[in-house]
N, C-alpha and C positions, 0 to 999 in steps of 0.2 A: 220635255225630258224631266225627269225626275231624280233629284240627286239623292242617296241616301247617306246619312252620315254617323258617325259612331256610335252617335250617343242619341240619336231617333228625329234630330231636326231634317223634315224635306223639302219644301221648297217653302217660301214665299222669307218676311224676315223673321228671324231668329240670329242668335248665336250661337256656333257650336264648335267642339272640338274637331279643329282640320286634322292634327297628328298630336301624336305623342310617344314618347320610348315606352318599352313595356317595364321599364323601374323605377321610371317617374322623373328621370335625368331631365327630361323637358316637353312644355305641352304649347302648343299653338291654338289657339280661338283665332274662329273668324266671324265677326258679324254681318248680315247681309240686312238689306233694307229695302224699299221698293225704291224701285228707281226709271219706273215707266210706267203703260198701260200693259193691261192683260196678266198682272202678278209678276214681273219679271223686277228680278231683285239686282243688287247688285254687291259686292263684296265691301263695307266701309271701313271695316277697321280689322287689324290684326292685333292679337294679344299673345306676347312671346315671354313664358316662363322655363328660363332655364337656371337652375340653380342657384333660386334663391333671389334672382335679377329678374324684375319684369319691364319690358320693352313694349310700347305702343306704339301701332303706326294707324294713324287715321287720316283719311280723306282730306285735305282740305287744312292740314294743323301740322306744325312741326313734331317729329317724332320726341314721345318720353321715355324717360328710362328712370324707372323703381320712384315715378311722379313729378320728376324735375325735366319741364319741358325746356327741350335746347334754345337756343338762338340761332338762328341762319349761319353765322361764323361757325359755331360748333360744328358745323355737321363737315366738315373738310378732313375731321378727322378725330371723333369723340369715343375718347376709352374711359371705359367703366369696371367694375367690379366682374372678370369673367371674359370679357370680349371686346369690340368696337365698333363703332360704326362710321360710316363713309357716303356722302354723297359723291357722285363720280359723275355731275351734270345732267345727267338721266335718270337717275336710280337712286334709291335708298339703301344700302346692301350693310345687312350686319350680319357679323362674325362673330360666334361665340369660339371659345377655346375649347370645347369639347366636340367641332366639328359640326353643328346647325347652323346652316347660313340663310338670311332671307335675304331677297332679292324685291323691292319695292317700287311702282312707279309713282308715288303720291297721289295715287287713284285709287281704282279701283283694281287693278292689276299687279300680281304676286307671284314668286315662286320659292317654295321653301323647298332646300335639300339637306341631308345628311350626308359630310364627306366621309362619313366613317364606316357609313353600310349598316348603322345598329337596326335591329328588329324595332320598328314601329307599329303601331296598330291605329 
């Protein structure tokens, strides 16, 4: 299978833009890397720009936010300029206040939604 993505990254590693609003409110990267035999990648880090705040979550490292990596305590309940974030024992989930949430397993595995339905591309 062949992904294709916005901005012309297709398979093996790269990073590239997952979403973004069409006015620029906020843009998500994901970097993929190899992570087997046969080219097959795997997703290692997310890069979450929204308003001004940039939020990383990588494989393997506690989440940053605008380059100040947290501490394990932090993460029960870390607010920032814009939004917050939460570990809930499984998951990484941050909230901005304009309605972009990501959902993280400290893997390889994500889900980003918009609760507010804006036009993405």
């Amino acid at each position: 299978m062949i992904i294709y993505t916005l901005d012309g990254c297709t398979q093996g590693p790269c990073t590239y833009v997952l979403t973004r609003h069409v006015d620029g409110e906020f843009v998500v990267e994901a970097e993929n890397v190899q992570c087997g035999y046969g080219g097959v990648t795997c997703t290692k880090a997310l890069s979450i720009f929204v308003n001004g705040t940039a939020v990383e979550l990588v494989m393997g490292r506690q989440p940053t936010v605008d380059g100040q990596q947290l501490a394990r305590h932090q993460l029960a309940d870390f607010r920032f300029n814009g939004g917050h974030l939460v570990y809930n024992g499984l998951n990484v989930v941050v909230f901005f206040e304009g309605g972009l949430n990501v959902v993280w397993d400290g893997g390889s595995s994500f889900v980003v939604f918009d609760s507010l339905n804006r036009s993405t591309n």
